[in-house]
One Martini backbone bead per residue (centre of mass of N, CA, C, O) as a GRO file, in nm:
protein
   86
    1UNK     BB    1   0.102   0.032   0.014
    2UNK     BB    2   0.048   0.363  -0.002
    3UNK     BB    3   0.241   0.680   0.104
    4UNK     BB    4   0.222   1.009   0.226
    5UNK     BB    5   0.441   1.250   0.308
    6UNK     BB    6   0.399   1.496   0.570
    7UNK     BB    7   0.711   1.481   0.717
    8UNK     BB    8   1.007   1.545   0.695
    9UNK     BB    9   1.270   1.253   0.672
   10UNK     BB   10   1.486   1.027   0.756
   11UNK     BB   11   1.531   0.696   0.553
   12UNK     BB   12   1.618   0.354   0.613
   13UNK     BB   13   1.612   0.054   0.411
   14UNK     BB   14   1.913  -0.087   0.481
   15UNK     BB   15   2.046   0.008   0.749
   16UNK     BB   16   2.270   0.254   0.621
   17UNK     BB   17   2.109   0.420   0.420
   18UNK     BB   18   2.015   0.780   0.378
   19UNK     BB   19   1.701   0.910   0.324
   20UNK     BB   20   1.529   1.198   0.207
   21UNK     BB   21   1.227   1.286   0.317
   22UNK     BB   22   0.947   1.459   0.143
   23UNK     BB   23   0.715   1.619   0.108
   24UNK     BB   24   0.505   1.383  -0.099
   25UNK     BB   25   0.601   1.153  -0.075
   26UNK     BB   26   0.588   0.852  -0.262
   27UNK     BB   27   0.576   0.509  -0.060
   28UNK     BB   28   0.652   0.175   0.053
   29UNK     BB   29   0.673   0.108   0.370
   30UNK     BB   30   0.531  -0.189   0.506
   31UNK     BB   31   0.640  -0.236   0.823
   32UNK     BB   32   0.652   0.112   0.880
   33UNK     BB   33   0.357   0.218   0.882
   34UNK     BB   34   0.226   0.230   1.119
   35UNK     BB   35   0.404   0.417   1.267
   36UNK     BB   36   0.392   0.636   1.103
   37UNK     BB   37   0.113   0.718   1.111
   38UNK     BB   38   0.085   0.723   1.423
   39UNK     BB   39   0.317   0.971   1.418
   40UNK     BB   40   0.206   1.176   1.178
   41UNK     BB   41   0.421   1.143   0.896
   42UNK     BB   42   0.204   0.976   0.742
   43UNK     BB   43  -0.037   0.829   0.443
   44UNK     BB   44  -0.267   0.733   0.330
   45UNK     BB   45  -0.350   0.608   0.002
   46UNK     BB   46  -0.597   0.603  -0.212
   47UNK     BB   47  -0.703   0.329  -0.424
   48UNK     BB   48  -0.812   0.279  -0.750
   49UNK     BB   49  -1.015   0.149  -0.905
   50UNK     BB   50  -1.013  -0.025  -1.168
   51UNK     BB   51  -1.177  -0.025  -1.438
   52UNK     BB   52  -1.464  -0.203  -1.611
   53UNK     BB   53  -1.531  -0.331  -1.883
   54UNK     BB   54  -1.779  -0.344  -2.126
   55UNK     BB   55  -1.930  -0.523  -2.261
   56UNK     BB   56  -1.976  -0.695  -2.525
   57UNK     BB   57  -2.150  -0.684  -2.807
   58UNK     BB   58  -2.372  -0.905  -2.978
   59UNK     BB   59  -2.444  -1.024  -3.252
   60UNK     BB   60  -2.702  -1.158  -3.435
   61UNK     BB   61  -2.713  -1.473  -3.610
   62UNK     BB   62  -2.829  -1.600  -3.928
   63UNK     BB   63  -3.002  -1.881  -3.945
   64UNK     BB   64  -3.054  -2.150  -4.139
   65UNK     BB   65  -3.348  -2.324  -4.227
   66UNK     BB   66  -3.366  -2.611  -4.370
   67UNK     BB   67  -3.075  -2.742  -4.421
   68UNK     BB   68  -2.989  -2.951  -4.601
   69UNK     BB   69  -2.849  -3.292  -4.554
   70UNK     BB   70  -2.618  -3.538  -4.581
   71UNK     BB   71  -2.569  -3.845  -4.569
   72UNK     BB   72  -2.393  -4.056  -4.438
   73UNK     BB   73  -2.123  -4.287  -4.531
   74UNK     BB   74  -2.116  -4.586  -4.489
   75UNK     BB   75  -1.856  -4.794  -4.363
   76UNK     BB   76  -1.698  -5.059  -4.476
   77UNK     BB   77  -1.589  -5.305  -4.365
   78UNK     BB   78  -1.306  -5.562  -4.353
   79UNK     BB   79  -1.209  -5.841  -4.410
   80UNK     BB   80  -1.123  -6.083  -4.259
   81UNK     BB   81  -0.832  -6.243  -4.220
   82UNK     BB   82  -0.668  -6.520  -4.349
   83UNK     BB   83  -0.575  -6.823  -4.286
   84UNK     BB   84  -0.294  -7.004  -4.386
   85UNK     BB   85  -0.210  -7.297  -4.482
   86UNK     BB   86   0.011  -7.578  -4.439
   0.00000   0.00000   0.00000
């Protein structure tokens, strides 16, 4: 979740390097959001819900009633295969 800097302070991500958070700057504090909101330096934003695209229009198709169908072709068996005597 993002917040928003409400006053500026110095902020270690890595526990060596500081880095100067200045009003307005907006960043994922993580596990340090509870704390940073309780003592009033930083706010949440409130995240906007992504838009819902609205369904597409199917258009209907005209289907013909009454269309011949040829009879499928029955397939003939092949005649079992015989043994040759010795």
């Amino acid at each position: 979740m993002m917040h928003r800097v409400l006053k500026p302070f110095p902020c270690s991500w890595d526990g060596l390097t500081l880095v100067d958070l200045n009003e307005g700057d907006e960043r994922d504090f993580g596990t340090m959001a509870d704390g940073l909101v309780a003592i009033g330096w930083i706010e949440a934003i409130e995240e906007q819900a992504p838009a819902i695209p609205e369904p597409a229009i199917i258009e209907p198709v005209a289907i013909e009633p009454n269309v011949p169908v040829a009879a499928p072709q029955q397939a003939q068996k092949p005649a079992p295969a015989r043994r040759q005597r010795k």
